[in-house]
N, C-alpha and C positions, 0 to 999 in steps of 0.2 A: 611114318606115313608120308610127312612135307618129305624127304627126301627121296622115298620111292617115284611120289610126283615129277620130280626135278628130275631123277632120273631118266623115268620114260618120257619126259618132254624134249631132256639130253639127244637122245633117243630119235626121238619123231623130227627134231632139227636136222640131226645126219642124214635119216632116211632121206626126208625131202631135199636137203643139198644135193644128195647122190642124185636122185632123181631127176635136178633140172641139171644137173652137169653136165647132160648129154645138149640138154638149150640154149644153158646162160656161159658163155664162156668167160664173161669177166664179173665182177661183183666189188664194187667197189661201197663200202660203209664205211660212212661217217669221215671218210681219211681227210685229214689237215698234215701239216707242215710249216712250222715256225725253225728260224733259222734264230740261234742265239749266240752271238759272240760278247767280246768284253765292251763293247761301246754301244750297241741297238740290238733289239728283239727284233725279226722283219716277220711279219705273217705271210708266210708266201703264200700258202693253200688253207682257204677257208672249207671250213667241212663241206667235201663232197660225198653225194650221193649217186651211184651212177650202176646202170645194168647195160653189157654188150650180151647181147645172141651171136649162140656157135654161127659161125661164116660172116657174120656180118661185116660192112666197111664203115666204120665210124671214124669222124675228122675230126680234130678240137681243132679250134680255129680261135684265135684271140690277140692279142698283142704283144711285145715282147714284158716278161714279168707280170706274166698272168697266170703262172702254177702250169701250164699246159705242159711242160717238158719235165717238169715236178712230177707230174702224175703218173707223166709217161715210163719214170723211172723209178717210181714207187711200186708201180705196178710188171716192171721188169725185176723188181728185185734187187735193185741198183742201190735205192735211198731208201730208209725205212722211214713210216710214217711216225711223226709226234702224236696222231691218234687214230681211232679206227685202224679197220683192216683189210686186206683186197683177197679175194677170192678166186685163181684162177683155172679154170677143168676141174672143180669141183673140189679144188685143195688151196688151202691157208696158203699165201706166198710169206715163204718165210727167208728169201733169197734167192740168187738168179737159177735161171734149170731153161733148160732147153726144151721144151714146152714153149716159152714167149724169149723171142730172138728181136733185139733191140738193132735200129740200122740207124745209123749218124745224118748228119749232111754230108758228110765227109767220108767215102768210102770204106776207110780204115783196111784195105789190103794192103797185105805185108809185100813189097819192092823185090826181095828179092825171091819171090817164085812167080811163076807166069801163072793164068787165067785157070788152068786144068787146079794145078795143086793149089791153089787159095779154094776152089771150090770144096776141092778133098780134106780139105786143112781139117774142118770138122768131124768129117766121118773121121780121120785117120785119130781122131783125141778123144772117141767112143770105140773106138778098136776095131772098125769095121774091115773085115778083108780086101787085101788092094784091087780085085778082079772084078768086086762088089761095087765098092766106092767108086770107082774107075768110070763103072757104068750107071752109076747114080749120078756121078758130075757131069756124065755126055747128055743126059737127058735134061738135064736142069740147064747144063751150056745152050744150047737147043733152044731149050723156049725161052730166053732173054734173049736170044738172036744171037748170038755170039762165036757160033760154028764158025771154024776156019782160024778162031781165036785165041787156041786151046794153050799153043806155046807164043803168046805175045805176055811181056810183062807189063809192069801196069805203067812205067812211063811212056812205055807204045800205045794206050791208049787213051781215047777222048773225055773227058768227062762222064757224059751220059752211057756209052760203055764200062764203067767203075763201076756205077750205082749198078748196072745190070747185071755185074759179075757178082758186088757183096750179094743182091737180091738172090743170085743163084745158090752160092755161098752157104744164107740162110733157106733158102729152101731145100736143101738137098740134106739139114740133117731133120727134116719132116715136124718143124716147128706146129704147134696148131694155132697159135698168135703171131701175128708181124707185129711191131712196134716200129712206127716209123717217124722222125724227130726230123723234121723239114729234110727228106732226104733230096729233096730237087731244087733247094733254096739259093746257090750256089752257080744253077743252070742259067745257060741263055732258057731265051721264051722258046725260041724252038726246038731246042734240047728237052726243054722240060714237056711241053706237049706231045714230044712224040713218046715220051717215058709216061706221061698221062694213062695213054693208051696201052702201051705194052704193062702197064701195071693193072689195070684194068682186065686186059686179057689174060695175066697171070689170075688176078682173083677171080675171076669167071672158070678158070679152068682147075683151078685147085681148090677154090671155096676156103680159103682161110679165113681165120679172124683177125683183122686190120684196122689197127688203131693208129692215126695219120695224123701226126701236128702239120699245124700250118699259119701261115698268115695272111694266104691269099685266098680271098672271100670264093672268088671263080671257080680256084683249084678245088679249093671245099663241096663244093656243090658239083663239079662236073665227077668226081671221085666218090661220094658219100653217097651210103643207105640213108645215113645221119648227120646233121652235123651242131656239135655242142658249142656254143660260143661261152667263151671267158671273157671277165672283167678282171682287173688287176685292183693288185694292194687295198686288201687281201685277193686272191687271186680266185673266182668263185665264179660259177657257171649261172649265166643271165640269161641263157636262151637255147632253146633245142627244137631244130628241125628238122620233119621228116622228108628226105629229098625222094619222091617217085615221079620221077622222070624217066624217061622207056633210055635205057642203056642199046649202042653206045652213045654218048653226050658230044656236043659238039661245045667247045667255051663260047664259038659267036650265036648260037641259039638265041631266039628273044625269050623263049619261057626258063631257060636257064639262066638269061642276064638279067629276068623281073625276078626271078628268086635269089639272088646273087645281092640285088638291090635292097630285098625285102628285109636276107640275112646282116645288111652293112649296117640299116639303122637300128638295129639290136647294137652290132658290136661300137658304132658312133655312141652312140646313146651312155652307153657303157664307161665309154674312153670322158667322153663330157662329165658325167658324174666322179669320177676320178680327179678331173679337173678341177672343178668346185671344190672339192671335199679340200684340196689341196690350197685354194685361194684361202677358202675360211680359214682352212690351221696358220697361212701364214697371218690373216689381217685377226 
Protein backbone atom coordinates (compact mmCIF):
# COMPACT_ATOMS: atom_id res chain seq x y z
CA UNK A 1 0.00 0.00 0.00
CA UNK A 2 3.11 2.81 1.30
CA UNK A 3 4.46 1.99 -2.07
CA UNK A 4 1.28 2.32 -4.33
CA UNK A 5 1.15 5.78 -2.41
CA UNK A 6 4.63 6.91 -3.51
CA UNK A 7 3.98 5.75 -6.57
CA UNK A 8 0.81 7.64 -7.58
CA UNK A 9 2.34 10.63 -5.79
CA UNK A 10 5.61 9.76 -8.23
CA UNK A 11 3.00 10.11 -10.62
CA UNK A 12 1.12 13.39 -9.66
CA UNK A 13 4.75 15.19 -9.36
CA UNK A 14 5.31 14.48 -13.35
CA UNK A 15 1.93 15.32 -14.24
CA UNK A 16 2.17 18.75 -12.64
CA UNK A 17 5.82 19.42 -13.93
CA UNK A 18 4.51 18.52 -17.43
CA UNK A 19 1.87 20.93 -16.85
CA UNK A 20 3.58 24.13 -15.88
CA UNK A 21 6.32 23.30 -18.45
CA UNK A 22 4.54 25.19 -20.86
CA UNK A 23 4.88 28.43 -17.71
CA UNK A 24 8.03 27.89 -15.71
CA UNK A 25 10.80 27.68 -18.01
CA UNK A 26 13.59 27.48 -15.42
CA UNK A 27 13.38 25.77 -11.96
CA UNK A 28 16.03 25.91 -10.02
CA UNK A 29 15.92 23.75 -6.30
CA UNK A 30 17.85 23.95 -3.61
CA UNK A 31 21.34 24.19 -6.03
CA UNK A 32 24.61 25.10 -4.04
CA UNK A 33 28.09 24.76 -5.36
CA UNK A 34 31.31 24.39 -3.33
CA UNK A 35 34.51 24.40 -4.96
CA UNK A 36 37.10 21.90 -3.20
CA UNK A 37 40.71 21.72 -3.97
CA UNK A 38 43.88 20.38 -1.78
CA UNK A 39 44.24 23.79 0.24
CA UNK A 40 40.38 25.54 0.90
CA UNK A 41 36.79 24.47 0.50
CA UNK A 42 35.28 27.92 -1.14
CA UNK A 43 31.23 27.92 -0.97
CA UNK A 44 30.60 29.67 -4.12
CA UNK A 45 26.58 29.15 -4.25
CA UNK A 46 24.66 28.99 -1.33
CA UNK A 47 21.48 27.03 -1.71
CA UNK A 48 19.35 28.80 -4.22
CA UNK A 49 15.85 28.70 -4.86
CA UNK A 50 14.65 30.29 -7.96
CA UNK A 51 11.53 30.04 -10.59
CA UNK A 52 11.89 31.90 -14.45
CA UNK A 53 8.41 32.03 -16.49
CA UNK A 54 8.44 30.91 -20.25
CA UNK A 55 9.45 34.53 -22.09
CA UNK A 56 10.47 36.05 -19.28
CA UNK A 57 13.72 38.68 -19.01
CA UNK A 58 15.48 37.94 -15.70
CA UNK A 59 18.90 39.85 -14.69
CA UNK A 60 21.11 38.48 -11.66
CA UNK A 61 22.94 41.38 -10.97
CA UNK A 62 25.63 41.22 -8.05
CA UNK A 63 29.23 41.50 -7.70
CA UNK A 64 32.06 39.66 -8.90
CA UNK A 65 32.24 36.19 -6.80
CA UNK A 66 28.70 36.00 -6.01
CA UNK A 67 27.66 32.56 -7.62
CA UNK A 68 25.81 34.73 -10.54
CA UNK A 69 27.98 33.04 -13.54
CA UNK A 70 27.81 29.76 -11.28
CA UNK A 71 24.32 29.61 -11.79
CA UNK A 72 24.32 30.70 -15.04
CA UNK A 73 26.43 27.57 -15.86
CA UNK A 74 24.84 25.17 -13.82
CA UNK A 75 21.82 25.88 -15.34
CA UNK A 76 23.54 25.75 -18.99
CA UNK A 77 24.70 22.43 -18.33
CA UNK A 78 28.20 23.58 -18.24
CA UNK A 79 28.97 22.90 -14.14
CA UNK A 80 27.13 20.42 -12.22
CA UNK A 81 25.63 21.35 -9.06
CA UNK A 82 27.25 19.91 -5.51
CA UNK A 83 23.44 19.89 -4.56
CA UNK A 84 19.87 20.38 -5.69
CA UNK A 85 18.67 20.28 -9.11
CA UNK A 86 17.63 22.79 -12.09
CA UNK A 87 14.72 22.14 -14.18
CA UNK A 88 14.64 23.33 -17.75
CA UNK A 89 11.23 23.03 -20.29
CA UNK A 90 9.98 20.72 -17.98
CA UNK A 91 13.27 18.21 -18.05
CA UNK A 92 16.02 17.54 -15.35
CA UNK A 93 19.22 19.41 -16.88
CA UNK A 94 21.57 16.77 -16.84
CA UNK A 95 24.15 18.57 -19.39
CA UNK A 96 24.33 21.15 -22.03
CA UNK A 97 21.26 20.74 -25.20
CA UNK A 98 20.33 23.22 -27.21
CA UNK A 99 17.30 24.18 -25.52
CA UNK A 100 19.51 26.93 -23.34
CA UNK A 101 22.45 28.51 -25.56
CA UNK A 102 24.94 30.17 -23.18
CA UNK A 103 26.75 33.65 -24.75
CA UNK A 104 30.24 35.01 -23.23
CA UNK A 105 31.44 38.51 -22.83
CA UNK A 106 33.37 37.62 -25.44
CA UNK A 107 31.95 36.68 -28.66
CA UNK A 108 33.60 33.38 -29.20
CA UNK A 109 33.20 33.38 -33.24
CA UNK A 110 35.41 31.31 -35.06
CA UNK A 111 38.10 33.86 -37.40
CA UNK A 112 38.22 32.00 -40.00
CA UNK A 113 34.55 32.09 -41.49
CA UNK A 114 32.82 35.31 -42.09
CA UNK A 115 29.23 36.56 -40.52
CA UNK A 116 26.82 34.09 -42.86
CA UNK A 117 28.72 30.69 -41.87
CA UNK A 118 29.26 31.47 -37.97
CA UNK A 119 25.64 31.89 -38.00
CA UNK A 120 24.98 28.55 -40.00
CA UNK A 121 27.69 26.91 -37.95
CA UNK A 122 24.99 25.49 -35.77
CA UNK A 123 22.28 24.52 -38.05
CA UNK A 124 24.98 22.91 -40.13
CA UNK A 125 26.09 20.45 -36.48
CA UNK A 126 22.11 19.53 -36.39
CA UNK A 127 22.28 18.48 -40.07
CA UNK A 128 19.90 21.01 -41.26
CA UNK A 129 19.97 21.49 -45.24
CA UNK A 130 22.07 24.18 -46.66
CA UNK A 131 19.01 25.97 -48.72
CA UNK A 132 17.18 25.79 -45.23
CA UNK A 133 19.91 27.02 -42.96
CA UNK A 134 21.05 29.56 -45.65
CA UNK A 135 17.74 31.09 -45.04
CA UNK A 136 17.40 30.68 -41.46
CA UNK A 137 20.80 32.76 -40.90
CA UNK A 138 19.43 35.70 -43.59
CA UNK A 139 16.49 36.22 -41.33
CA UNK A 140 18.37 36.17 -37.94
CA UNK A 141 21.43 38.32 -39.94
CA UNK A 142 18.48 40.74 -40.41
CA UNK A 143 17.25 41.44 -37.25
CA UNK A 144 20.66 42.04 -35.33
CA UNK A 145 21.17 44.60 -38.16
CA UNK A 146 23.69 43.14 -39.76
CA UNK A 147 22.53 42.96 -43.61
CA UNK A 148 25.18 43.85 -45.93
CA UNK A 149 27.59 41.86 -43.42
CA UNK A 150 27.04 38.34 -44.62
CA UNK A 151 30.86 37.94 -46.07
CA UNK A 152 32.72 40.28 -43.50
CA UNK A 153 34.92 38.18 -41.12
CA UNK A 154 34.99 38.97 -37.59
CA UNK A 155 38.24 40.95 -37.50
CA UNK A 156 36.26 43.37 -39.90
CA UNK A 157 34.06 43.89 -37.42
CA UNK A 158 33.30 46.26 -34.37
CA UNK A 159 32.69 44.95 -31.07
CA UNK A 160 29.16 45.41 -30.72
CA UNK A 161 28.58 43.86 -34.16
CA UNK A 162 30.34 40.29 -32.68
CA UNK A 163 27.87 40.25 -29.93
CA UNK A 164 25.08 40.77 -32.53
CA UNK A 165 26.36 38.09 -34.85
CA UNK A 166 26.96 35.37 -31.69
CA UNK A 167 23.16 36.70 -30.70
CA UNK A 168 22.15 35.75 -34.20
CA UNK A 169 24.27 32.62 -34.01
CA UNK A 170 22.17 31.56 -31.08
CA UNK A 171 18.98 32.44 -32.30
CA UNK A 172 18.98 30.77 -35.39
CA UNK A 173 19.23 27.27 -33.85
CA UNK A 174 15.72 28.26 -32.01
CA UNK A 175 17.08 28.04 -28.49
CA UNK A 176 13.83 28.63 -25.97
CA UNK A 177 16.56 30.05 -23.03
CA UNK A 178 19.32 32.77 -23.79
CA UNK A 179 21.92 32.59 -21.04
CA UNK A 180 23.71 35.66 -21.25
CA UNK A 181 27.10 36.19 -18.84
CA UNK A 182 27.98 39.94 -19.07
CA UNK A 183 27.71 39.85 -22.86
CA UNK A 184 28.11 43.79 -23.08
CA UNK A 185 30.63 44.11 -20.26
CA UNK A 186 33.59 44.55 -22.48
CA UNK A 187 31.45 47.59 -24.53
CA UNK A 188 32.10 51.26 -24.63
CA UNK A 189 28.69 52.98 -22.91
CA UNK A 190 27.53 53.65 -26.32
CA UNK A 191 28.15 50.30 -27.81
CA UNK A 192 26.45 48.87 -25.10
CA UNK A 193 23.15 51.19 -25.10
CA UNK A 194 22.61 50.75 -28.38
CA UNK A 195 22.95 46.73 -27.99
CA UNK A 196 20.43 47.59 -24.91
CA UNK A 197 17.95 48.14 -27.35
CA UNK A 198 18.41 45.91 -30.18
CA UNK A 199 18.30 43.15 -27.47
CA UNK A 200 15.40 44.34 -26.12
CA UNK A 201 13.77 44.45 -29.50
CA UNK A 202 14.99 40.82 -30.17
CA UNK A 203 13.10 39.70 -26.92
CA UNK A 204 9.98 41.63 -27.80
CA UNK A 205 9.90 39.95 -31.02
CA UNK A 206 10.85 36.41 -30.19
CA UNK A 207 9.68 36.22 -26.48
CA UNK A 208 12.62 34.09 -25.25
CA UNK A 209 13.51 33.20 -21.99
CA UNK A 210 16.58 35.35 -20.88
CA UNK A 211 18.61 35.03 -18.00
CA UNK A 212 21.24 38.21 -18.21
CA UNK A 213 24.23 38.48 -15.68
CA UNK A 214 25.43 41.63 -14.94
CA UNK A 215 26.89 44.21 -12.76
CA UNK A 216 25.48 47.19 -13.81
CA UNK A 217 22.62 48.15 -11.50
CA UNK A 218 21.00 50.59 -14.70
CA UNK A 219 21.73 47.78 -17.13
CA UNK A 220 19.51 45.56 -14.87
CA UNK A 221 16.63 47.52 -14.51
CA UNK A 222 16.48 49.09 -17.94
CA UNK A 223 16.49 45.21 -19.44
CA UNK A 224 14.71 43.13 -16.62
CA UNK A 225 10.94 41.83 -15.99
CA UNK A 226 13.11 40.84 -12.80
CA UNK A 227 15.98 41.47 -11.21
CA UNK A 228 17.70 39.02 -8.62
CA UNK A 229 20.48 40.69 -6.59
CA UNK A 230 23.57 38.48 -5.13
CA UNK A 231 25.68 38.70 -2.17
CA UNK A 232 28.95 37.01 -2.21
CA UNK A 233 30.94 34.18 -0.12
CA UNK A 234 28.69 32.33 0.07
CA UNK A 235 27.27 33.60 -3.03
CA UNK A 236 23.18 33.78 -2.29
CA UNK A 237 20.33 35.91 -3.40
CA UNK A 238 19.45 39.11 -0.89
CA UNK A 239 17.02 40.62 -3.04
CA UNK A 240 14.41 40.31 -5.89
CA UNK A 241 12.74 43.00 -7.92
CA UNK A 242 9.86 43.39 -9.84
CA UNK A 243 10.85 45.83 -12.71
CA UNK A 244 7.14 47.22 -14.38
CA UNK A 245 8.22 50.02 -16.15
CA UNK A 246 6.32 50.60 -19.53
CA UNK A 247 9.05 49.26 -22.20
CA UNK A 248 10.91 50.79 -24.19
CA UNK A 249 13.28 52.15 -20.92
CA UNK A 250 15.30 54.98 -21.33
CA UNK A 251 18.87 54.62 -18.68
CA UNK A 252 18.39 58.69 -17.97
CA UNK A 253 14.62 58.14 -16.98
CA UNK A 254 14.07 59.43 -13.08
CA UNK A 255 11.70 56.43 -12.24
CA UNK A 256 14.21 54.08 -13.78
CA UNK A 257 17.25 55.86 -11.95
CA UNK A 258 14.75 55.88 -8.30
CA UNK A 259 14.55 52.11 -8.93
CA UNK A 260 18.26 51.69 -9.97
CA UNK A 261 18.93 53.57 -6.57
CA UNK A 262 16.38 51.60 -4.58
CA UNK A 263 17.96 48.10 -6.19
CA UNK A 264 21.96 49.52 -5.13
CA UNK A 265 21.15 49.59 -1.34
CA UNK A 266 20.03 45.94 -1.39
CA UNK A 267 23.21 45.19 -3.38
CA UNK A 268 25.47 47.98 -1.02
CA UNK A 269 24.17 46.50 1.97
CA UNK A 270 25.04 43.03 0.79
CA UNK A 271 28.71 44.10 -0.22
CA UNK A 272 29.06 45.81 3.72
CA UNK A 273 27.93 42.61 5.30
CA UNK A 274 30.65 40.78 3.46
CA UNK A 275 32.84 43.17 4.73
CA UNK A 276 32.23 42.90 8.38
CA UNK A 277 32.03 39.21 8.38
CA UNK A 278 35.50 39.51 6.95
CA UNK A 279 36.93 42.27 9.56
CA UNK A 280 35.61 39.87 12.46
CA UNK A 281 37.39 36.50 11.03
CA UNK A 282 40.45 38.63 10.77
CA UNK A 283 40.34 40.43 14.45
Amino acid sequence: MGQQIETDSQVSLEAAQNNQSTLIAVSVRGVSKTFVSSRKIVEALHPVDLEVATGEFVCFLGPSGCGKSTLLNIIAGLEEASDGTVWANGKEVKGPGTDRILLFQEAALFPWLDVQHNVEFGLQQMGTPKRKRKEIAQRFIELVHLKGFERSYIHELSGGMRQRAAIARALAIDPQILLMDEPFGALDALTRDRLHIEVESIWSQTRKTILFVTHNVREAVALGDRVIVFASRPGRIVGEFKIDLPRPRNLEDHNLVDKAAEILQVLKAGILEREEDLRGAIH
